[in-house]
N, C-alpha and C positions, 0 to 999 in steps of 0.2 A: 507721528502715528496717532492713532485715534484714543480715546478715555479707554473705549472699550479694549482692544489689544495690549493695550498697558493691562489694565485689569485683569487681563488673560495670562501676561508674560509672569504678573508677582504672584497668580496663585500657581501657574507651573513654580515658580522660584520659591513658595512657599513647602510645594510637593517635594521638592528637593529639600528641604531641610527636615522635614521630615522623614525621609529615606536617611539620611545622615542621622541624625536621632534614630532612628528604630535600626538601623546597622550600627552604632555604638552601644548599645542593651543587649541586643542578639551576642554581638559580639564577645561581649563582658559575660554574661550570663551562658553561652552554650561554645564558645570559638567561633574564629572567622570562618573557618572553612563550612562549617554548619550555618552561620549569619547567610555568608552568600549563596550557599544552594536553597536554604528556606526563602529568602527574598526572591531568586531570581527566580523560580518555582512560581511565586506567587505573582509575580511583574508579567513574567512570562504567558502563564492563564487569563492574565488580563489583556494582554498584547490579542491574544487569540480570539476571546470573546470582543473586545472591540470592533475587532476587524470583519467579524460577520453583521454586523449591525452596518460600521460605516464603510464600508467597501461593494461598489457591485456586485452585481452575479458575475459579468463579464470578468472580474478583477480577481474573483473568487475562483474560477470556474477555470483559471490557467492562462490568461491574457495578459502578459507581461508588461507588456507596454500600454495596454491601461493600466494596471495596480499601478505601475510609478508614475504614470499621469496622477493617480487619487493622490500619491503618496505624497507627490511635490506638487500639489497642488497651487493654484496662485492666491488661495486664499491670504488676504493680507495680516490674519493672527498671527495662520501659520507661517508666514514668509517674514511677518516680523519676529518671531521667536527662534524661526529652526532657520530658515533661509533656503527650503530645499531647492536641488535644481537636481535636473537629468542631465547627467556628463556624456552618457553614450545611450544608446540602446542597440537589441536588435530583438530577434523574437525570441531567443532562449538566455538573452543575458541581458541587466543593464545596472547602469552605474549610478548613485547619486551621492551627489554633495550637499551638506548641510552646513552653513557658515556659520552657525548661531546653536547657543543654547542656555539657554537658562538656570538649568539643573546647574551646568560647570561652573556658569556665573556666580551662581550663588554659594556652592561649596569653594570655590575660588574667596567670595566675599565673606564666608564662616569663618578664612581665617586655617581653611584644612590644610593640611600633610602634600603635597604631590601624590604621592602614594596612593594614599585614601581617597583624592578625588578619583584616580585611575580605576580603582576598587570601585568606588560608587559607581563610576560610569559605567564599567562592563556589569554591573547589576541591574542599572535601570536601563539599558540596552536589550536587556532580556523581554523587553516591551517592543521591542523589533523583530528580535528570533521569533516572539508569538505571533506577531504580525505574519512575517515572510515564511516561517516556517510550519507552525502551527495550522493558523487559518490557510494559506495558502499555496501549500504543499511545493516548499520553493528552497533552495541550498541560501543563506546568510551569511558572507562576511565583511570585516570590516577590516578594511586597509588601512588604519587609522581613524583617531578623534580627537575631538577637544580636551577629553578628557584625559589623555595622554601629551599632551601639551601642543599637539598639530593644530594648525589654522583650522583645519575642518574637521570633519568625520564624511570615510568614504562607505560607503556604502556597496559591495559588488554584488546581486542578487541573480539567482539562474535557477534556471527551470530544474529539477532535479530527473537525473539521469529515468530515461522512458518514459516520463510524463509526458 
């Protein structure tokens, strides 16, 4: 893969150690249960605001099958970091897999708990809910992930009931 995509993949893997650090302070200092609503709160708003910048109008606007076109895009960063692909689609549902992640890689290479990476993960996931939920007024879940020790993280996103 290219200098550039590398460069991309260690500051994602960077980002993740620092979630790992600022969820062990929160932690110690206020409990978990307050660590992971204050982070995912804050992952989450970011998830949101993102996705009105990089996302069409079409994708914003309730077109489901573009936003996971954007989502999994072929972009080669993003295809070398996350791996996404579309598993299914239709126009009120669709499924995607992601083979790769970095965040998991690197709390894997910190040396963390099982546990804890599982923790991180449903925290910095919270940058999804903002995506599909937030910005996109769309139902999120996740059938699994990496961070749970599955080959992938699935992705099932659908249109929310009357839209």
């Amino acid at each position: 893969m290219s200098d550039t995509a590398e460069k991309v993949a260690q500051a994602t893997r960077q980002r993740a150690a620092v979630y790992a650090h600022l969820f062990k302070v929160l932690k110690n200092r206020l409990g978990e249960p307050q660590a992971i609503d204050l982070m995912s709160e804050a992952i989450f708003n970011y998830g949101r605001e993102k996705s009105t910048r990089n996302y069409s109008a079409g994708a914003r606007g309730g077109d489901l099958r573009q936003a996971a076109a954007e989502f999994a895009a072929p972009d080669p960063v993003k295809q070398y970091q996350f791996a996404p692909r579309i598993v299914s689609e239709c126009d009120d549902e669709v499924v995607i897999a992601m083979s790769g992640c970095p965040l998991v890689d690197e709390w894997r290479d910190m040396g963390l708990p099982p546990e804890e990476i599982e923790t991180l993960c449903r925290v910095a996931r919270a940058v999804d809910h903002g995506t599909w939920e937030g910005a996109m007024g769309c139902d999120l879940g996740f059938e699994g992930t990496r961070g749970e020790g599955r080959g992938e993280c699935v992705l099932r996103v659908k249109k929310k009931a009357g839209a």
